[in-house]
C-alpha positions in Angstrom: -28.3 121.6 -73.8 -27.6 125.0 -76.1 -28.0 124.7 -79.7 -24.2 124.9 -80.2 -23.8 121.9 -77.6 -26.7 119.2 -79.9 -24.9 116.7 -81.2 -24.9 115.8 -85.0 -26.8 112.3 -85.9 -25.3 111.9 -89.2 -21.7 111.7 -89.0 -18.6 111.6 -92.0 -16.2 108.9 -92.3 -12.6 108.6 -93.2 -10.9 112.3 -94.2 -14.3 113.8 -94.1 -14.8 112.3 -90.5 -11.0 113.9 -89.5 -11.8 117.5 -91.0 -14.9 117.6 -89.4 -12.7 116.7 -85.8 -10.8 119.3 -86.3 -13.0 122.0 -87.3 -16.3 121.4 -85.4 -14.9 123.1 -82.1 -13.7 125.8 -84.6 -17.3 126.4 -85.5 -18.7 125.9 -82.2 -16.0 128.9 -80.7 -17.4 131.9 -83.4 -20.7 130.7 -82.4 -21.8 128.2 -85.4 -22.6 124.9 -86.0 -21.7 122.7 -88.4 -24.0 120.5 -90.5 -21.7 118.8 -93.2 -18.4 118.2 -94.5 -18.0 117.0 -97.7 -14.9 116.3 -100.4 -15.9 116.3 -103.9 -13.8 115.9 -106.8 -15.4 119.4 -108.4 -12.5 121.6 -109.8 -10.2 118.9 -108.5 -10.8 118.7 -105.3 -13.2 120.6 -103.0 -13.5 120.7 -99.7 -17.3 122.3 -98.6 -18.1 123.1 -95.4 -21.9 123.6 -94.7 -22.5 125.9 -90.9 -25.3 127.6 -90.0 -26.0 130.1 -87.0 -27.8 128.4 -84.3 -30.8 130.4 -85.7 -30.5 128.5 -88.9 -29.4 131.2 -90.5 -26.3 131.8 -92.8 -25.3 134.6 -95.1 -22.3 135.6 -97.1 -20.8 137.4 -94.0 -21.1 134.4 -92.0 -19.6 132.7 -95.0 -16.6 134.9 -94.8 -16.2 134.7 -90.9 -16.0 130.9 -91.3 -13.5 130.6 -93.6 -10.9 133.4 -91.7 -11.7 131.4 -88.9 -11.2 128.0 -90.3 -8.4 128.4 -93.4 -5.5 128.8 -90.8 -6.8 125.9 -88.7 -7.1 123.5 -91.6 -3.2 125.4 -92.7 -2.0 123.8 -89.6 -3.5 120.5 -89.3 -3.2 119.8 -92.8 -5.8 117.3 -92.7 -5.9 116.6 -96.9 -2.8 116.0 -98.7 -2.7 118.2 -102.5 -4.4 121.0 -103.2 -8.0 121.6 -102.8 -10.8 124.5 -103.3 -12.5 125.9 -99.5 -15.9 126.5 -100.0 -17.8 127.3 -97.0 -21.9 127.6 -97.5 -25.3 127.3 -96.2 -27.8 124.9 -96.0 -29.9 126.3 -98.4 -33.9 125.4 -98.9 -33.6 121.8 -98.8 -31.4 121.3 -96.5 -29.8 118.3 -94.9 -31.5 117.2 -91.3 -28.4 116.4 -88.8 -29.7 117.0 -85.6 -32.9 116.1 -83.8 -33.6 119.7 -83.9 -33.9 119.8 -87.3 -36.8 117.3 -87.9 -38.5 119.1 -84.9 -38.2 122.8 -86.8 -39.2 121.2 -90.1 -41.7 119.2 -88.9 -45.0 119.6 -91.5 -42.5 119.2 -94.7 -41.4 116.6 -96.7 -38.1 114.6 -96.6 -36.4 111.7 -97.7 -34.0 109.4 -96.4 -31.4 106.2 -95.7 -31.1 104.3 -93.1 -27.9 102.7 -91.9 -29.4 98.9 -91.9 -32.9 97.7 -93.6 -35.6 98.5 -91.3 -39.2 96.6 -92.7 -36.8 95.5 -95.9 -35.8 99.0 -97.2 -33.5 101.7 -96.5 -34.8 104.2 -98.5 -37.8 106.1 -96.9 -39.6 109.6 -98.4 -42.4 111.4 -96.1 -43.9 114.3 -94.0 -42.0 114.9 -90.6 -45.1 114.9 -88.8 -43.7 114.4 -84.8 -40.5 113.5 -82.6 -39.8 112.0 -79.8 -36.2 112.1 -77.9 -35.2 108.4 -79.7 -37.7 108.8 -83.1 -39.4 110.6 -86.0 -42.2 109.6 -87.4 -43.5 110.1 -90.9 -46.7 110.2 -93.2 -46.1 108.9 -96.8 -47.8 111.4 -98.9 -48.5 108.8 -101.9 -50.9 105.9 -101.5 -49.3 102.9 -99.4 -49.8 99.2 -99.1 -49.0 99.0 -95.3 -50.1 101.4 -92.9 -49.5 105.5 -93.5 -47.4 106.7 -90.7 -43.7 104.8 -90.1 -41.8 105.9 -87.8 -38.0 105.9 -88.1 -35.0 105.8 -84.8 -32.8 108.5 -84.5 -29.9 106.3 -84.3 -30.8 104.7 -87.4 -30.5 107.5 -89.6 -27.4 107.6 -92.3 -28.4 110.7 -94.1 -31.6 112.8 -94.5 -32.3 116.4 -96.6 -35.7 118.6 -97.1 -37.6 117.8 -100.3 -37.7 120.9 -102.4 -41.6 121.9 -102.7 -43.4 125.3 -103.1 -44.4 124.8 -99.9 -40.7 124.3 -98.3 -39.6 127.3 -100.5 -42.9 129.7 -99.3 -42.1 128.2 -95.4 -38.0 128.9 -96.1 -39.0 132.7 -97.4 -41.2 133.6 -94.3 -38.5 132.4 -91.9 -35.9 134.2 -93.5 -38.0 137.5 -93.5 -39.3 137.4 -90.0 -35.3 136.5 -88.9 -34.2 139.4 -91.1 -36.4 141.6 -89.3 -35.8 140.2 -85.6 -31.9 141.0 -86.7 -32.8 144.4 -88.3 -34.8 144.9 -84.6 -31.8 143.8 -82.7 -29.6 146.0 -84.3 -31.4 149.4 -83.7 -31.6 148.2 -80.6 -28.2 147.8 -80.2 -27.2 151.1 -81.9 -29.8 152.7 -79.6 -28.0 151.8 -76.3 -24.7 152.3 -77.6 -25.6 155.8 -78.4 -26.7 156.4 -75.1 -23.7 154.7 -73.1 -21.7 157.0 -75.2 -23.4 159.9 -74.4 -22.9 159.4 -71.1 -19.3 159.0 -71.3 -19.3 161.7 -73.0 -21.5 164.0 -70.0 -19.0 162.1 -67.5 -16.0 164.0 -69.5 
């Protein structure tokens, strides 16, 4: 299974539920993924998209590509009634975990979530990602507990689960982003490289 084929865990309901319908095969054509669909009642009504490149990655050019490639799509399904504010945007830092993935790349880091029923009495549950399995992620609570240190939570229990913000998330999210800048910056010259050389030859074979 590609990254653009890994399902989401945590899923919308209602309208959210029906925009993301629509627009998740959207995403998935201009090679993006989408982590979150949300309606909030900011500036009246806003409808944010959060994608990502399969990479994790997201700038303000990716921003841009989504929302040419979405605005007409959500013209013509007209999934929300009145007027609303697009705002497409990126994870960010502490991001939301929605995939299986995600607890695997973060694993080491801190984050808190809610499960869909009470599992040991509580739905609320804060700790460090420290493995996976395909059905479960298992945690280490980093304040002094009662019971035993570790828990370990199902996949198919999980409602909704985000990165704490730490200085370790933010030093960990910073080194990522440089060493994918670079690999881009790499790729590129590359690219420039041979396309200088196919058109040189075109140019000889003239």
């Amino acid at each position: 299974m590609g990254p653009l084929e890994e399902p989401r865990l945590v899923a919308e309901t209602g309208q959210e539920a029906r925009v993301a319908q629509i627009l998740e095969p959207v995403l998935k054509d201009i090679g993006y993924r989408l982590v979150r669909i949300k309606l909030s009642p900011m500036n009246g009504l806003t409808l944010q998209i959060m994608a990502e490149r399969p990479d994790g990655s997201m700038s303000i050019d990716d921003c841009e590509t989504v929302s040419r490639a979405v605005s007409p799509v959500l013209d013509i399904e007209d999934p929300i009634r009145g007027q609303y504010h697009l705002e497409i945007s990126s994870p960010g830092i502490d991001r939301p975990l929605v995939r299986r993935s995600d607890f695997t790349t973060w694993a080491g880091h801190v984050a808190k979530l809610e499960t869909r029923t009470l599992i040991n009495g509580r739905k609320r549950y804060k700790g460090r990602i420290i493995s996976t399995s395909d059905e479960a992620v298992t945690f280490r609570r980093d304040e002094p507990a009662p019971d035993d240190d570790e828990f370990t939570l199902p996949f198919a229990e999980i409602a909704e689960a985000k990165l704490v913000l730490g200085d370790d998330l933010i030093r960990e999210a910073l080194r990522r982003d440089k060493a994918l800048r670079q690999a881009n910056r790499q790729l590129a010259d590359d690219d420039d490289f041979d396309g200088d050389d196919a058109e040189d030859e075109t140019t000889r074979d003239h």
